[in-house]
N, C-alpha and C positions, 0 to 999 in steps of 0.2 A: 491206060489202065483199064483195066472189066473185071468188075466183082463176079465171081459165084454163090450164090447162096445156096443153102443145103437147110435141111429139118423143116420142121412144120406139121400141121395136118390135122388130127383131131384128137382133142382127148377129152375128160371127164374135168368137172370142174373139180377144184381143189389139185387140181394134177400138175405136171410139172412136162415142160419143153426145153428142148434147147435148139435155137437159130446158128448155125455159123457161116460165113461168109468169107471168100478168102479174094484179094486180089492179085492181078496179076500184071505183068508188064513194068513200068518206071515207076514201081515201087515206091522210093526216094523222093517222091513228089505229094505222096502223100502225106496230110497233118491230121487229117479228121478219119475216123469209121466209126459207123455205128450202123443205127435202125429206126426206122419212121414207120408208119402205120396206117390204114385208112380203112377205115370201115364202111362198110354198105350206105349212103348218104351224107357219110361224114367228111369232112376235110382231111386232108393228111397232115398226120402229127408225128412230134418226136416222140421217139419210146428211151432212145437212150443211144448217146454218143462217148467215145473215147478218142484222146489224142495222142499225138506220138509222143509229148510231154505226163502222158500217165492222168492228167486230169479227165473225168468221167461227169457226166450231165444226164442225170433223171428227169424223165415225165415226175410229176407229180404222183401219178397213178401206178408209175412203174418203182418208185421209192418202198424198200423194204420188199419189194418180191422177186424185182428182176435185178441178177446182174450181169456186168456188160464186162466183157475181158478180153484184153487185145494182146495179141502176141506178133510185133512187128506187122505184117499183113494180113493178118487173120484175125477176125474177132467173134466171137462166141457171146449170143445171150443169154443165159440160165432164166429162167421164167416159171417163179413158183409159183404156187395158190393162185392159180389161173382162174378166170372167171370168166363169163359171157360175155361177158364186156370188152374182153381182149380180143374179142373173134374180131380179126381185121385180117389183109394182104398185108405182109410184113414187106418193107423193103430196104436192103443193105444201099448203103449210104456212105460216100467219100468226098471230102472235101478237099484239095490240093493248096499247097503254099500259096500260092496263085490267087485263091479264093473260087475256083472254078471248082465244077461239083460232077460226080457222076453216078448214075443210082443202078442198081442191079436188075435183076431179073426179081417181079416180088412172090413171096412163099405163103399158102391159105395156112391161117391158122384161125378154127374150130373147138371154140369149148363148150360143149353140150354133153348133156347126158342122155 
């Protein structure tokens, strides 16, 4: 399996992004996609996960602004009322039946004015 990730980059706070990510290859092997984060000194964190069971897992931080939507192999973040705070490498994220994991290529995303 190999995620692509797409979107990203910069925008103004209050503003709005979308991430998506699609995998490819043995498909059917997948249970988890989502998206992790790591900021300039920070650890890398969850921003928000979906499974092939339709159950979905918020940050904290990402409750109420981002949503996460999965369409079989592709998933999509919506990321509203962006803040500075969110400026991190995003990175697309799958988990397999298996429990084995693979992560994508990660995307800058920039909130500054």
């Amino acid at each position: 399996v190999q995620l692509q990730a797409s979107g990203g980059g910069l925008v103004q706070p209050g503003g709005f992004l979308d991430l998506s990510c699609a995998a490819s290859g043995d498909i059917a092997i997948i249970n988890v996609m989502g998206w992790y984060r790591q900021a300039p000194g920070k650890q890398r964190e969850l921003v928000a996960v979906a499974t092939t069971g339709g159950k979905t897992t918020y940050a904290d931080s990402a409750k109420g602004r981002f949503t996460i939507s999965r369409d079989n192999a592709k998933v999509t973040l919506r990321m509203n009322s962006l803040k500075p705070e969110d400026t991190a490498v995003y990175s697309c994220y799958s988990q397999f039946w298996s429990g084995a994991e693979v992560w994508g290529q990660g995307t800058q995303v920039t909130v500054s004015s």
